[in-house]
C-alpha positions in Angstrom: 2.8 15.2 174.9 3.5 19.1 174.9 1.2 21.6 174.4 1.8 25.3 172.8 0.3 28.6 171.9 0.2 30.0 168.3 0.0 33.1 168.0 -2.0 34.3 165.4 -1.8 38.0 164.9 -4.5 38.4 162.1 -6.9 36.7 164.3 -6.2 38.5 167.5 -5.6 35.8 169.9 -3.6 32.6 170.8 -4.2 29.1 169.0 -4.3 26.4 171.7 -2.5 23.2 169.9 -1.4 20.3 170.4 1.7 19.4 168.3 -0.2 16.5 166.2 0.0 16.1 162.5 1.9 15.3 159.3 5.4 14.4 160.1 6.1 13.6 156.6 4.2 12.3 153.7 5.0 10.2 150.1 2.0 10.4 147.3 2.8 7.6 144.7 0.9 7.3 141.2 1.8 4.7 139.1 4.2 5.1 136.2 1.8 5.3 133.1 -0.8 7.4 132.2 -3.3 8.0 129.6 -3.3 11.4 127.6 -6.9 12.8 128.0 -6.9 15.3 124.7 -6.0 11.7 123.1 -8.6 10.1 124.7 -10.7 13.0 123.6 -10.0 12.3 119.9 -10.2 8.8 120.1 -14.1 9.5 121.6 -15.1 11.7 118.9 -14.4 14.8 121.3 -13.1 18.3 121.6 -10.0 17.7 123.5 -11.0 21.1 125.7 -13.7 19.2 127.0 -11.8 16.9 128.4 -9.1 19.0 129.4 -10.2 22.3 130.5 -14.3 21.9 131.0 -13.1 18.6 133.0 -10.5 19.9 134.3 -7.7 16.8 134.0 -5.1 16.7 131.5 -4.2 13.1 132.4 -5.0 10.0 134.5 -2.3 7.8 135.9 -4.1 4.0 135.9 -2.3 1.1 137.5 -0.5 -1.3 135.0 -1.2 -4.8 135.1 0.9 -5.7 137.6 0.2 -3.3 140.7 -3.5 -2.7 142.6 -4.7 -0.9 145.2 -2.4 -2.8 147.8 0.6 -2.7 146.0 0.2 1.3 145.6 -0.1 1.1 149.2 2.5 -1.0 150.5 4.8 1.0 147.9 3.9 4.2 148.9 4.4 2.9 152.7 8.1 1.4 151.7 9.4 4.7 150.0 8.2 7.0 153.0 10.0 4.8 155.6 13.1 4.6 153.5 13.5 8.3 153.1 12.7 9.0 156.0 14.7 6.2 158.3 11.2 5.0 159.5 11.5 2.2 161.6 8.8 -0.4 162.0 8.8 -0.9 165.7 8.2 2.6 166.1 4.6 2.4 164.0 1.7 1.3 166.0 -1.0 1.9 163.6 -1.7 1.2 160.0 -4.4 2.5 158.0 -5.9 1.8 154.5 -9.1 3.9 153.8 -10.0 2.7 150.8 -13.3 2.8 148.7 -11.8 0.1 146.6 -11.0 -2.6 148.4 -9.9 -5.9 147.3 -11.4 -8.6 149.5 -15.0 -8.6 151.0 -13.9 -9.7 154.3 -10.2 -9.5 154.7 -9.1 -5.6 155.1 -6.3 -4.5 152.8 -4.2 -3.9 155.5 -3.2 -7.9 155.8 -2.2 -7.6 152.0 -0.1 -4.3 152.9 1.6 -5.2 156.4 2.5 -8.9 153.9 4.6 -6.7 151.6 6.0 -4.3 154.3 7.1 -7.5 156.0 8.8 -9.2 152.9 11.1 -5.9 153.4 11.5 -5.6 157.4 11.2 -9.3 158.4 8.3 -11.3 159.3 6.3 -9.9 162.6 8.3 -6.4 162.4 4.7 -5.1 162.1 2.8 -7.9 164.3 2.4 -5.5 167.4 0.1 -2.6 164.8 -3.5 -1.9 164.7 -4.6 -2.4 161.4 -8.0 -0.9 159.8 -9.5 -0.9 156.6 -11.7 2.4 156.8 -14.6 3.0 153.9 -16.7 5.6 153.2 -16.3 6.7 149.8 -13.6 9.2 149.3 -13.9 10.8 152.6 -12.4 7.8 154.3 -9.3 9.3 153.9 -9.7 12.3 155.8 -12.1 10.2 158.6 -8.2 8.4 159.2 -6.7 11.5 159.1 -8.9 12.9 162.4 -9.4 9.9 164.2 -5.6 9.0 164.2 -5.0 12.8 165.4 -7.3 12.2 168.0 -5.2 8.9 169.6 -2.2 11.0 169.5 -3.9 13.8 171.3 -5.3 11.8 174.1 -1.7 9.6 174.6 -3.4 6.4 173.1 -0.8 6.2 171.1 1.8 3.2 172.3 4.7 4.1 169.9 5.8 6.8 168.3 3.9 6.7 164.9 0.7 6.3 163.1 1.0 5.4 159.4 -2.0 6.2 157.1 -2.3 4.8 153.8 -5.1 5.9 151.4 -5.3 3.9 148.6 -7.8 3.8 145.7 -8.0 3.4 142.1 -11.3 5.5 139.8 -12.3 3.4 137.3 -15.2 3.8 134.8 -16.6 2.3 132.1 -15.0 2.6 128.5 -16.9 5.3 126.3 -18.5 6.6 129.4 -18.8 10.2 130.8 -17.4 9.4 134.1 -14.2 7.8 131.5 -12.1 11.1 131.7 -12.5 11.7 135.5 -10.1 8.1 136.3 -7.2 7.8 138.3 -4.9 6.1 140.6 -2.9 6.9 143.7 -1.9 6.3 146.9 -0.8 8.4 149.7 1.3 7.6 152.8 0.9 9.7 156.0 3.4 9.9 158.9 1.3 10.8 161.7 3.0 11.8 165.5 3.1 14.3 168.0 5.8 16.4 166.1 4.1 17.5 163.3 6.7 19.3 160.1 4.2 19.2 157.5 0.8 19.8 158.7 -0.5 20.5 162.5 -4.0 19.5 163.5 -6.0 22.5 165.2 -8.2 20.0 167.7 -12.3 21.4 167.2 -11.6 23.2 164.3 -14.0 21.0 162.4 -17.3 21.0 160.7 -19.4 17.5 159.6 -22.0 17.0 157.3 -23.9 13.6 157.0 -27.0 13.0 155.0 -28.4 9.8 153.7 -28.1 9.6 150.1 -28.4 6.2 147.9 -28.3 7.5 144.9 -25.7 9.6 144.0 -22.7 7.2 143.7 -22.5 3.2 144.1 -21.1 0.2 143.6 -23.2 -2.9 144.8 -22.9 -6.1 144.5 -19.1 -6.8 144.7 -19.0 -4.0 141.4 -15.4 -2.8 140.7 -16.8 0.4 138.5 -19.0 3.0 140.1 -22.7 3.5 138.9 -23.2 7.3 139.2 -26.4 9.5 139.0 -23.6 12.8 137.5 -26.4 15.6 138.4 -27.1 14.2 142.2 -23.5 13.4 142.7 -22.3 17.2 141.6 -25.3 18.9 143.2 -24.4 16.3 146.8 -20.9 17.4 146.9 -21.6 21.1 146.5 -24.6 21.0 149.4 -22.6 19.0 151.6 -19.7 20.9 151.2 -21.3 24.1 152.6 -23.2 22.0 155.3 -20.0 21.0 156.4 -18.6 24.8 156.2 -21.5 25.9 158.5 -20.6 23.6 161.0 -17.3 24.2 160.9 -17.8 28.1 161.1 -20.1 27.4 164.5 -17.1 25.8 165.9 -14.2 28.3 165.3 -16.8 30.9 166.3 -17.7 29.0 169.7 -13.8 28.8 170.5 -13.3 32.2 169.4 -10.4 31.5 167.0 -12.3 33.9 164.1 -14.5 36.9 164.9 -15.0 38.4 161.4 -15.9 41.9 161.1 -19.3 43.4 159.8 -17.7 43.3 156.1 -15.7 40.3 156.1 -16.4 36.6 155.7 -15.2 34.0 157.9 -12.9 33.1 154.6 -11.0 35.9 154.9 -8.9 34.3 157.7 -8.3 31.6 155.8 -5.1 30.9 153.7 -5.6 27.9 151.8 -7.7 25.2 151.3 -7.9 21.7 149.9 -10.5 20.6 148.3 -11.8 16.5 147.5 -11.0 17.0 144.1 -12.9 14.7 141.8 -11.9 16.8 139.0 -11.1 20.3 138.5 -14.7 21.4 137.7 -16.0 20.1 140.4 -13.8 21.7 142.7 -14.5 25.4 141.1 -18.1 24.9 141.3 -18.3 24.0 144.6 -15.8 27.0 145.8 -18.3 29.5 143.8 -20.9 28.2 145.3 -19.2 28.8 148.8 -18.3 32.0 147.5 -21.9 32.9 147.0 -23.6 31.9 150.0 -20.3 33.6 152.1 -20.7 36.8 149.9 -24.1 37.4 149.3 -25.1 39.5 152.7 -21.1 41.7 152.5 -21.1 45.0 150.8 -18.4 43.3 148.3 -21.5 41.2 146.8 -23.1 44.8 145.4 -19.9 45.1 143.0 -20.8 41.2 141.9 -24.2 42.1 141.3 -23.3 44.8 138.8 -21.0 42.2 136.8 -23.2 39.1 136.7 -26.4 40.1 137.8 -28.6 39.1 141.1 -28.8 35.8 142.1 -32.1 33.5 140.7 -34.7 32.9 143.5 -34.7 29.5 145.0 -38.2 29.5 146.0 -39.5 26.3 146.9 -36.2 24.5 146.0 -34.0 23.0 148.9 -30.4 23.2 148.4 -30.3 20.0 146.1 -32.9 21.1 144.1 -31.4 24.4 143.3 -28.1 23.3 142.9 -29.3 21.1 139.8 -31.8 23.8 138.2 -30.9 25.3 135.1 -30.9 29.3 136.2 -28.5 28.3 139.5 -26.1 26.4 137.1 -25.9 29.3 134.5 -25.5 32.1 137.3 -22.4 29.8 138.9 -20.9 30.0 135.9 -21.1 33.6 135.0 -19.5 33.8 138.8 -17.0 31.6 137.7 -15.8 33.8 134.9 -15.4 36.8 137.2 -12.9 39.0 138.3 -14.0 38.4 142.0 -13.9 34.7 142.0 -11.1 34.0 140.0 -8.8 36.4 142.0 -9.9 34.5 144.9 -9.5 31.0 143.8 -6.2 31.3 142.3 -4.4 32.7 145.7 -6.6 30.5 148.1 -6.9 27.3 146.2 -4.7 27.5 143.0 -1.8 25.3 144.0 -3.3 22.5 145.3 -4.8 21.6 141.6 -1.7 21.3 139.4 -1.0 17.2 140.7 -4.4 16.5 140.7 -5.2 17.6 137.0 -2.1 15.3 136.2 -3.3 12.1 138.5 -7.0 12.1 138.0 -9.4 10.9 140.4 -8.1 9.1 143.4 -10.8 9.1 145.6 -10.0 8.6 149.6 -6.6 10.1 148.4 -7.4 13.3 146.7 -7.5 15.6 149.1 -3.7 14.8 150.4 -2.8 14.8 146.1 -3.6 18.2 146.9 -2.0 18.7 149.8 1.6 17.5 147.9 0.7 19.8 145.1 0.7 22.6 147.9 3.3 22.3 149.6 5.4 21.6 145.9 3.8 24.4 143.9 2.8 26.9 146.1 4.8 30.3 145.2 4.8 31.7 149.2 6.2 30.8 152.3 3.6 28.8 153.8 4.9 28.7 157.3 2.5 29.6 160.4 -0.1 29.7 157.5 -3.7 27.7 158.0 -5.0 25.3 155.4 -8.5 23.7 155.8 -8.8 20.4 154.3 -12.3 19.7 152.5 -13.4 16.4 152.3 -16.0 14.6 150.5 -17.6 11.1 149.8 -20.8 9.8 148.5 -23.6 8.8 150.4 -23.0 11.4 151.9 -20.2 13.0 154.1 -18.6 16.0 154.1 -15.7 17.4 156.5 -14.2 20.5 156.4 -11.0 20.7 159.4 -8.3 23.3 159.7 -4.8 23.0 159.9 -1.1 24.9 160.1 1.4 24.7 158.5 4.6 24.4 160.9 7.9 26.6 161.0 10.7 24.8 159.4 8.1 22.9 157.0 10.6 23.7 153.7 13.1 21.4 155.2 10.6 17.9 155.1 8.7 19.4 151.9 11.6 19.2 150.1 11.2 15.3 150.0 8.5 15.8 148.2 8.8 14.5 144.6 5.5 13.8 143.1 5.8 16.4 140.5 9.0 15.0 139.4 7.1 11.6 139.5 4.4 12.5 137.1 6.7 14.0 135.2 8.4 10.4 134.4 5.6 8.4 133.6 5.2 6.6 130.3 2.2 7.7 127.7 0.2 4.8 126.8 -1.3 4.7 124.0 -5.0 4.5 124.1 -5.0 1.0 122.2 -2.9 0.1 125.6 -5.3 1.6 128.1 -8.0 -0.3 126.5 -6.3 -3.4 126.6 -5.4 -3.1 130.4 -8.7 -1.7 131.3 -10.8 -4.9 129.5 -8.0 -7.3 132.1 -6.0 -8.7 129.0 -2.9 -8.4 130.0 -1.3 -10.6 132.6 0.4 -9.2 135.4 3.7 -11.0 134.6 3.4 -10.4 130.8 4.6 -6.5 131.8 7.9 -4.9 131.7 8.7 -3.7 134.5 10.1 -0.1 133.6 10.6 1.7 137.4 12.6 2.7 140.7 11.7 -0.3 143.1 7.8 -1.2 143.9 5.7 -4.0 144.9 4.3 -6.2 142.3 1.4 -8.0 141.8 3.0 -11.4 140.5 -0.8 -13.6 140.1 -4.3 -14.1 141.5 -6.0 -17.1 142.5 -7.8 -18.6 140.1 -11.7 -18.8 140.7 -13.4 -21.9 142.2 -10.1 -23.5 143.5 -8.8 -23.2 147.0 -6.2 -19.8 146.0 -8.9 -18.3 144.7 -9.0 -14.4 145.1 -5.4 -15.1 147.2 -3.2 -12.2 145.3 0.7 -12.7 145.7 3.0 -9.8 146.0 7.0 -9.4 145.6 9.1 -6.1 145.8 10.7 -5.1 142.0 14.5 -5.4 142.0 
């Protein structure tokens, strides 16, 4: 494999990469959705609340007849297809997943099944297959490790598929109900990146122990979720991770910021987990702040909003949940400053998401679609850090650029067009579906082709659990 140089002009020196990455990518959300102003009314709640203090406008939830794996394996089909994607020429598959299906079997078996009801059975014998889970980081853990086989010639053939997969589901009349969602994405990783190149040891980690914040024990398909630890987790993890990663840049030299700049000033975009919308401006302000806060820029805040409340005595969790650091990020959140910032840096990759919902170990590359769809510039040569996140905890934050000739693959891209096509349920529907009483063969099947769930073993026979798949016609 072939090294290069990138030359990056703002920084003042050369980029050493490796050309490993995103060859080409396929995000697929399921084909109904649930309105979340309806869902507001039907609550007994101002729609806005759902809508614009949540930040998600709809959810896409899986119909009766398609799960985690199907979303996968479908997702998986449609990027081969378009993109002449043999099987012999895949020596990896993926799933990260936080929602996995079986306790012992990995979702992968289900996945490779389906692929192989299309290419012929054993097309995908010869692949390493991995389930991956760590809440919605998973993803992104995939995303790095796969980059790192390439890099060191492990690979054995020519590509690497990655296929996050997840679906958010939450109790009815909850406060987690407006933050669901479904998706799955399907990542073509090689050593010719067109979408998305790796920059190897641009990288920060973060990694705490925390059992509180977000579970689901004891075989539990919905999530049991402390809100205030889980928000105030993800926002210190998130600048954990940051620190790290701004040791490392700085140790290769790749950013040197000057006395009155922030290391964020060299970066173009970034991509944040994106639970929903909220979360993802709270925990850029609170990035902002920390970055800010020693700059001669943060004197013209100051004058706005006022100085920041003392954290004496308070570690980073505990001031992230008080009352007079919640109330100061959200007068920074109104600003000029920060929304200028946000908007340019951060903007585009949140118009898919607020459509999908939460998708967990797939949110981050939701975003990266909604980039590479939405975003206004030409985004070649420009870096995009990715910013990860899953409970329990982990953060990573990794930077990335976008190639030359990237317009030519993005224009694949068709997940806003996808959204765009989905049915409405109504909310009578979503209930229905969400309580499990519809069968999966008692739904029409209204879509371009897709895997199916067709049954599920019954309990205490000798299928039980055993789910059977067949492509739509």
């Amino acid at each position: 494999m072939k090294n290069r140089l990138i030359v990056d002009r703002r920084r003042g020196c050369d980029l050493p990469m490796a050309r490993v990455g995103i060859e080409a990518l396929y995000v697929y959300s399921p084909n109904i959705y649930v309105d979340n102003a309806e869902l507001a009314v039907a609550r007994g709640k101002d729609p806005k609340h759902f809508t614009e203090g949540v930040g998600i406008k709809a959810f896409s939830i899986p119909p009766p007849n398609e799960d985690q794996a199907s979303m996968a394996a479908t997702a998986a089909y449609r990027l081969m297809e378009r993109n002449s994607i043999s099987p012999r020429d895949v020596f990896r598959v993926d799933t990260p997943t936080e929602s996995g299906l079986d306790g012992s079997r990995a979702l992968v078996s289900d996945v490779v099944g389906m692929l192989e009801q299309v290419y012929g059975r054993g097309s995908l014998s010869h692949v390493l297959g991995y389930e991956q889970k760590f809440a919605c980081v998973s993803g992104m853990e995939r995303y790095l490790d796969t980059g790192a086989w390439f890099a060191a010639n492990w690979n054995t053939r020519r590509y690497a598929l990655i296929l996050a997969t997840d679906v958010a589901r939450y109790n009815l009349n909850s406060s987690e109900e407006p933050t669901q969602g479904a998706a799955a994405a399907a990542l073509l990783v090689g050593g010719d990146a067109k979408l998305l190149q790796i920059l190897p040891g641009a990288l920060g980690s973060a990694l705490r122990h925390e059992k509180g914040d977000f579970k689901k024990p004891s075989g539990r398909t919905v999530a049991l979720v402390d809100g205030a630890l889980s928000y105030a987790s993800y926002l210190s993890e998130m600048k954990e991770a940051w620190l790290n990663f701004q040791s490392s840049v700085s140790q290769m030299g790749l950013i040197k910021p000057k006395a009155d700049q922030s290391m964020l000033d060299y970066i173009d975009r970034a991509i944040y987990h994106n639970p929903h919308k909220k979360m993802v401006i709270s925990a850029y302000a609170s990035l902002l702040i920390h970055e800010w806060r020693s700059l001669p820029r943060w004197k013209q805040v100051e004058d706005e909003i006022g100085p920041e409340p003392s954290r004496a005595g308070m570690d980073d969790l505990t001031y992230y949940m008080s009352d007079s650091y919640r109330d100061y990020r959200r007068k920074f959140m109104k600003s000029q400053y920060f929304t200028k910032d946000f908007e340019s840096r951060i903007g585009s990759s949140l118009l898919a998401p607020e459509l999908v919902g939460n998708s967990y170990s797939v949110s981050v590359f939701v975003g990266l679609d909604s980039l590479l769809e939405n975003d206004k510039e030409d985004l070649a040569g420009k870096n995009v850090v990715l910013c990860g996140y899953g409970s329990g905890s982990h953060a990573i934050i990794q930077e990335n650029v976008i190639p030359e000739g990237y317009r030519d693959v993005a224009k694949k891209l068709d997940l806003m067009g996808l959204l765009g096509s989905r049915r409405k349920v109504t909310i009578d529907e979503y209930e229905r579906i969400h309580r499990g009483e519809i069968s999966p063969n008692s739904w029409d099947v209204k879509s371009e082709t897709r895997f199916l769930l067709r049954s599920v073993g019954e309990l205490e026979t000798p299928s039980e659990g055993d789910r059977q798949y067949t492509l739509s016609e």
